[in-house]
N, C-alpha and C positions, 0 to 999 in steps of 0.2 A: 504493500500500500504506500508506502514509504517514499519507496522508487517511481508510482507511478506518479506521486506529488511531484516531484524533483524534475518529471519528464513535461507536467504539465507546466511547472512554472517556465522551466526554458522555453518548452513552445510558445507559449504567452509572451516573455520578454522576447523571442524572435521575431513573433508577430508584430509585436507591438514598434520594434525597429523598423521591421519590413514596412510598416503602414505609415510612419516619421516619417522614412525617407522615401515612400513615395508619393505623401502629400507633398515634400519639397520639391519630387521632380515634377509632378504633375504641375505644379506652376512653375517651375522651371523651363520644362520641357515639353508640353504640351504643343502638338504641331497645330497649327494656325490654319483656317480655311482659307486665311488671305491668301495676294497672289503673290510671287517672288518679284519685285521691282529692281533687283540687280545681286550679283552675286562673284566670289574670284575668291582667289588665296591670298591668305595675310601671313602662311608661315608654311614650311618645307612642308609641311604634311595638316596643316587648318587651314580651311577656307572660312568665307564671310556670308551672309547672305540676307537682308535687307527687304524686310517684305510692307502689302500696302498698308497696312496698322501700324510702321513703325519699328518692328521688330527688328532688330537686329543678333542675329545670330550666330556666334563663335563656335565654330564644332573641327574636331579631327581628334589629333593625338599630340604633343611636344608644343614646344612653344612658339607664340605667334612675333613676326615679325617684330623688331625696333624700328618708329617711322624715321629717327634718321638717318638708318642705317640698311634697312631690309632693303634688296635686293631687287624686289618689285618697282619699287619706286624712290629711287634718289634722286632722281631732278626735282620733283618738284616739294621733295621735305612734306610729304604730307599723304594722309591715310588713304588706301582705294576707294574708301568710301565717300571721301572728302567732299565728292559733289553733289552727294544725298542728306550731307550730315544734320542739315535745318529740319528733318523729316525724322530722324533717330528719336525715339522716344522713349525705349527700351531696348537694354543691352543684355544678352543672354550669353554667361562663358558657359560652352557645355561640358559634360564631364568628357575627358581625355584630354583637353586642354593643361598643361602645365605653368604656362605663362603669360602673362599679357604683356607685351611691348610695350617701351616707353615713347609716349609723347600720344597712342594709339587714340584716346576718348577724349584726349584735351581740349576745353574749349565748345563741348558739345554741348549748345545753349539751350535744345528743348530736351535735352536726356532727364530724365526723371526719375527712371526706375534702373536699377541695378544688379543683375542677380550671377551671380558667381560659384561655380561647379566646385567641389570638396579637391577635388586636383589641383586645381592651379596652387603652386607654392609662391611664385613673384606676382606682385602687382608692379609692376613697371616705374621710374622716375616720372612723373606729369602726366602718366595715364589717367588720371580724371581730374585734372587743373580746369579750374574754370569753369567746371558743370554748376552754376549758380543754380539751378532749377532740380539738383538731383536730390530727392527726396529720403528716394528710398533704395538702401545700399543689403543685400543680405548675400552671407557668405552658407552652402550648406553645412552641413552640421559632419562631423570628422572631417573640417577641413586639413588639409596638409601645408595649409600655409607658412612662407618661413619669413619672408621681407616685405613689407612696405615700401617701396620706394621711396627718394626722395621727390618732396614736391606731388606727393600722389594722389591727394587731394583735395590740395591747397585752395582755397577761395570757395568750395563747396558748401558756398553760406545757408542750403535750405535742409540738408544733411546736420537733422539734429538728433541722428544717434547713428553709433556706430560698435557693433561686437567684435573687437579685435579679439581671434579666434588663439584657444590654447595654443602653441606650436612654434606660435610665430616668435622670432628670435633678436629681429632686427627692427626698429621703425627710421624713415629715413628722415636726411634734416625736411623741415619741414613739411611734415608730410599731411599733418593737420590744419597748417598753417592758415588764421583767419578762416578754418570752417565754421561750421553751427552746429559742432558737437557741444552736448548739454554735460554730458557726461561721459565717461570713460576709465574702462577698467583695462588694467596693465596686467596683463598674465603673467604668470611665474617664470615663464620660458622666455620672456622679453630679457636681451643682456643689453644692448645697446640702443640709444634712443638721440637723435641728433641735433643737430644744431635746430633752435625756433621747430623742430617739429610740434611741439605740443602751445607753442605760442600762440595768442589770442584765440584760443578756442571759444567758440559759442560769442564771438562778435557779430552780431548781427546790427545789421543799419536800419538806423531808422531817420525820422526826417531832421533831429537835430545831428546827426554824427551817429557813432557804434555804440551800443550795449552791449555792456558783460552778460553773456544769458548761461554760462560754463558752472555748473554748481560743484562738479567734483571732478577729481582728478585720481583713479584710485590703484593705488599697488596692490596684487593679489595678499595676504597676509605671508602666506610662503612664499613668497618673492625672494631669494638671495641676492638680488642686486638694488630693488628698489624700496622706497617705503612713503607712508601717506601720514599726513598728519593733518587735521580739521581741514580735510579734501586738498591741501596743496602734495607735490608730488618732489620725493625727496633721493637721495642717493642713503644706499643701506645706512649709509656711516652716519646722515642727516648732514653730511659738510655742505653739498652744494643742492643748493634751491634749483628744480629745473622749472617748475610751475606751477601758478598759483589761480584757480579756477577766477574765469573773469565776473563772477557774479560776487564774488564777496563784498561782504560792506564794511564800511565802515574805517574799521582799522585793521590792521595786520603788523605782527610782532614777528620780526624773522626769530628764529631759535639763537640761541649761543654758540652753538654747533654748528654755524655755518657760515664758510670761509670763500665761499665762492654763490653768485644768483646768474645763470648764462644767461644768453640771448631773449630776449622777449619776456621774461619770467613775469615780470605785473605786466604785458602790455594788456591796454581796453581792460583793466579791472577800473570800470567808471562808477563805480559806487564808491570807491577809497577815498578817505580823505586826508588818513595819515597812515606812513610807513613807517617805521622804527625799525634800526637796524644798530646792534653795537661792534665794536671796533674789530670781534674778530672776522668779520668779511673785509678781505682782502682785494677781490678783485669783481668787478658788476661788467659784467658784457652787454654789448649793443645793442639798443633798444629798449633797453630793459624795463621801463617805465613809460614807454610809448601810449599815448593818449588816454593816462589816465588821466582823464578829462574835471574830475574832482578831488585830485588832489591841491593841498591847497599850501604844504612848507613841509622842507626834508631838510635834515641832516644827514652828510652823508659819513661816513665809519672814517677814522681820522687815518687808517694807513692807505687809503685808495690813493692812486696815485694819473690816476686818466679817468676824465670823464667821458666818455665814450661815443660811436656817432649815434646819435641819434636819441640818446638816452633818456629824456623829456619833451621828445617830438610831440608837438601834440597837447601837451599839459596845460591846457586854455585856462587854469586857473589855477596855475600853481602862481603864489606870492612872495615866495620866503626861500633860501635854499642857504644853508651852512655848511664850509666845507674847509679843509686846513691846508696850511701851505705843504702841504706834499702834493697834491694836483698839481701836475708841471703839464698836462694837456687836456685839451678838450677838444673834443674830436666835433667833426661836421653835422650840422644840422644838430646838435646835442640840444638847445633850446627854439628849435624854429619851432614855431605857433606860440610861445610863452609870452601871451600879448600881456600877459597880467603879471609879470615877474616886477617887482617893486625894490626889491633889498638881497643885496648878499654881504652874508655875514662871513669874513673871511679873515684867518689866522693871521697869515702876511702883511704886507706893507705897501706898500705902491712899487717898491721897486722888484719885489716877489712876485707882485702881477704883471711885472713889465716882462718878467723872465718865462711865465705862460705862454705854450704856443696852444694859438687859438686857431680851431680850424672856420670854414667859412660859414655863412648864415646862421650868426649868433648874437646878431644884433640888438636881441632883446636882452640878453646877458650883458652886451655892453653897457647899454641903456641905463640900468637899473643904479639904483643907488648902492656902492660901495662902501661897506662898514669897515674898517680895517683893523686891523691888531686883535680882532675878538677872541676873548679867550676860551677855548675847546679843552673841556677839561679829557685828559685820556692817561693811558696806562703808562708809565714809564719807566718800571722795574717789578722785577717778579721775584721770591724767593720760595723758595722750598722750605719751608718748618719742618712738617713731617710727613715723612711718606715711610711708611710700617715695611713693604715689603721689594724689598731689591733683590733678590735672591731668584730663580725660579726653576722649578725642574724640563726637564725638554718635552716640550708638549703642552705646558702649563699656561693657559689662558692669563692675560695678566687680569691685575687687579687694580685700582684705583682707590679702591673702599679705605679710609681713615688718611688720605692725604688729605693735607693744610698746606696752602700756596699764603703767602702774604702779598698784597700789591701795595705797591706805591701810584699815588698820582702826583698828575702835572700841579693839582695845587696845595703838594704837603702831605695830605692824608692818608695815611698807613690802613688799608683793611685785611684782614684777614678772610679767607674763602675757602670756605669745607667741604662745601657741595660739590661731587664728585663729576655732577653731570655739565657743570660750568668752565671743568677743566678740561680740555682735550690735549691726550697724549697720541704719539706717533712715532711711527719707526719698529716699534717690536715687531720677534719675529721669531716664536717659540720652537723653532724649528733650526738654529743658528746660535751655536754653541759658545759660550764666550760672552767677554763684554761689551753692551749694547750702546749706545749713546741716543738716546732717547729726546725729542722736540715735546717740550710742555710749553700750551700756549692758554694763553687768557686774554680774553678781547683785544685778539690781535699783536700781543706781544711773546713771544716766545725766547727759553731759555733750555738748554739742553741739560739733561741727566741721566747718570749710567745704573745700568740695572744687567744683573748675570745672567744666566743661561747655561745652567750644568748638562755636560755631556751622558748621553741613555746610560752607560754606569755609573758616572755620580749620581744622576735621580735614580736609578735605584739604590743604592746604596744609604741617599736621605733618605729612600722612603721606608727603608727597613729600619736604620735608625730611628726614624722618629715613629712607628711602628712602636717598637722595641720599649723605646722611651714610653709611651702610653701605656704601654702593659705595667710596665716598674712602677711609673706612679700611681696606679690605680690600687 
C-alpha cells in the first residue's frame, strides 16, 4: 500500500510538471492562424518568422546571430527584420534557441510582450535597449540562463517587473539601467553585477521629471556574494553600496561598513532629502547622486578626494554641499542643473580652491557663495587599547569580539569605541601561516596591526594543550 502511495505521489508531481510546462508553452508556442508576413535566418541553424498579429518568432537550435557582427547582414548594422520592426509586437524565443544576439530587439518601439524558451543561456549586450513599451518580459520556468548582457534592457521604462531566473551568474553593466523594474531579487548564483547595471531602476517619467517607483533591491538570503539591507543592495562584506531602490524616502544613513557607493547608486531616488555618509567611504563613483531631485545639502566623507562627472547632475534642489580640502577634482557636469546650489562650505582657503581642477559645466558650483576655512570635524589618529586575541590556529575564523580602538579628532577629543561592528579589519587570511599585518580602519582612517597564524601542527598541538588544560582545571 505503501509503494502504491509513493507511485501515486510521483505520478501527480509529474503531472503536475507536465501540465506547468505546458500551460507555458501553450502561450509560448501556440501556432497562430495568422499568415506569415516575412520570414529568413538570424543564426547558423535559427530562423525568424514574423506573422500578420505581430508575432515574431525565434525557432531552430544554437544561437542567433550578433546584428553587428552576423554574417547575414553587415552592411547595413541592423536586424533582417528591420523593415517590419514598427509591426513586432510580440517576440517568441522558442525552445532550442540558446542565445539571443546582441543589439537583435533594440529599439523595438511597439514590442510589448516578451516570452523567452528555458534554453536560451545569453540575453545579448542591447538586445532589448529601448523597448519603452515592453510590458511584459517572462522567462520559462528551468531556465538555463547564465548572462544578462550588458545594456540589455536598458530604458525598458514600462517593464515593471522582472524574474531574474536561479542560474544566472553574470548581470551586465547596465543592464537594468533606467528600467521600470519595481522590484528585484538577486539569486544566489549571481557572482558579478556591473557597472550602473542596477542604477535608477523603477524611474519612470512623469510630467515634472522621473520618479523613484524601485521599492527593493533584494539579495537571495544564501547569497555568498551579495547582501540587502532595508531593500538597498550590498556587497557580502557591506563595504560597497551598489544600490539603493529609487522609491525610498526621506533619508538614508549609509552603514559604517562602507568604503566604496559605484556608479548610479542614489540616482532618481527623488523622495530623498538627506544622505548621510561618515568618513569611512572613501571613494563615490559617477553619477552617483544623479537627479535626486529632493535632495536639498550633503556633506561629503572628509577622505574623498574627486568629485566625480556627473555626481549631482540633476539635483534641482540641492542648496548646501560640505566638503574638505582633499577634493583636488571635480569632474564634468558634477553640478549641471544645480540651479538652486547657494553655499559651499569648504575646508580650504582661496588659494586650495585655486589648486582644484575643475572640469566643465559647473557653473552653478562656481556661482554659489564660498565659505572658507570651515571646520570639518574628522578622525585623525586611531589607537588600539585592547584587542584580546592575536594569536590564531590555521583555519581559525578571526574574531573582533572585546577590541577597544581609541580615536582622536580634529578638534581634541579623545573617544573610545567598542563596538565591534564600527571597526573594520582587513587582510587576514586563516589559511597563511605566520605573521599577518593586519588594516584596522575607523571612519576612514586606518592603522595597521599584526596578529599570528600557527602552522596545522602548532594548532594542533594548542589545541590538545588547551584540551589538556581544561581537563586539569576542572
Amino acid at each position: 500500500m505503501k509503494t502504491n502511495k509513493t507511485v501515486v505521489k510521483i505520478l501527480a508531481v509529474a503531472l503536475a510538471s507536465i501540465m506547468a510546462f505546458s500551460a507555458f508553452s501553450a502561450t509560448l508556442f501556440t501556432a497562430s492562424a495568422a499568415s506569415v508576413l516575412a520570414e529568413g535566418l538570424c543564426g547558423d541553424n535559427v530562423k525568424w518568422a514574423l506573422d500578420s498579429d505581430g508575432i515574431l518568432t525565434v525557432s531552430g537550435t544554437g544561437d542567433m546571430y550578433d546584428i553587428a557582427s552576423g554574417p547575414l547582414f553587415p552592411e547595413t548594422n541592423s536586424s533582417p527584420w528591420n523593415k517590419y520592426v514598427q509591426a513586432v509586437r510580440t517576440v517568441v524565443i522558442d525552445t532550442g534557441v540558446t542565445g539571443i544576439g546582441d543589439y537583435t530587439f533594440c529599439f523595438c518601439k511597439n514590442l510589448y510582450r516578451l516570452l523567452i524558451a528555458d534554453t536560451v543561456k545569453t540575453i545579448g549586450d542591447h538586445a532589448f535597449e529601448g523597448c519603452d513599451v515592453l510590458t511584459d518580459a517572462s522567462i520559462a520556468p528551468g531556465s538555463r540562463l547564465k548572462t544578462i548582457g550588458t545594456y540589455a534592457f536598458k530604458g525598458c521604462s514600462s517593464m515593471s517587473e522582472f524574474d531574474i531566473p536561479e542560474g544566472v551568474t553574470e548581470i551586465g553593466d547596465f543592464a537594468f539601467y533606467f528600467s521600470g523594474v519595481e522590484y528585484l531579487l538577486i539569486p544566489k548564483t549571481v557572482k558579478t553585477i556591473g557597472t550602473g547595471a542596477l542604477a535608477a531602476c523603477g524611474a519612470l517619467k512623469g510630467n515634472m521629471g522621473y520618479i523613484g517607483a524601485c521599492k527593493a533591491i533584494v539579495a537571495a538570503d544564501d547569497s555568498p556574494y551579495f547582501k540587502s539591507e532595508d531593500g538597498a543592495l550590498y556587497t557580502k562584506d557591506m563595504s560597497v553600496l551598489i544600490a539603493v531602490p529609487t522609491a525610498v524616502e526621506e533619508r538614508f544613513a549609509v552603514p559604517d561598513s562602507v568604503s566604496k557607493i559605484v556608479y548610479g547608486a542614489f540616482s532618481v531616488c527623488t523622495k530623498l532629502y538627506e544622505i548621510s555618509m561618515t568618513d569611512s567611504v572613501l571613494v563615490i563613483e559617477n553619477g552617483t547622486f544623479g537627479y535626486c531631485t529632493n535632495l536639498r545639502k550633503i556633506k561629503l566623507p572628509y577622505h574623498i578626494t574627486k568629485i566625480d562627472d556627473n555626481m549631482f547632475k540633476g539635483c534641482e534642489n540641492l542648496q548646501e554641499i560640505t566638503f574638505s580640502k582633499s577634493v583636488k577634482t571635480i569632474g564634468v557636469n558634477a553640478f549641471d542643473g544645480c540651479v538652486k546650489l547657494g553655499k559651499v562650505y569648504y575646508e580650504g582657503d582661496r588659494n586650495d580652491k585655486a589648486n582644484i581642477v575643475f572640469g566643465g559645466n559647473n557653473q552653478s558650483l562656481l556661482d554659489a557663495e564660498w565659505i572658507y576655512e570651515t571646520v570639518i570635524r574628522h578622525v585623525i589618529n586611531v589607537n588600539i587599547k585592547d584587542f584580546p586575541k592575536t594569536r590564531y590556529r590555521y583555519g581559525q575564523a578571526f574574531n573582533k569580539s572585546g577590541m577597544t580602538i581609541e580615536v582622536t579628532y580634529s578638534d581634541g577629543t579623545t573617544v573610545p569605541v567598542t563596538d565591534p561592528n564600527a571597526i573594520r579589519v582587513s587582510g587576514y587570511n586563516s589559511k597563511i601561516p605566520g605573521i599577518q599585518p593586519l588594516s584596522v580602519t575607523y571612519d576612514g582612517f586606518t592603522i595597521t596591526m599584526n596578529v599570528t597564524v600557527l602552522t596545522i601542527f602548532l594548532s594542533v598541538l594548542d589545541f590538545l594543550f588547551g584540551w589538556i588544560f581544561r581537563i586539569f582545571k576542572k
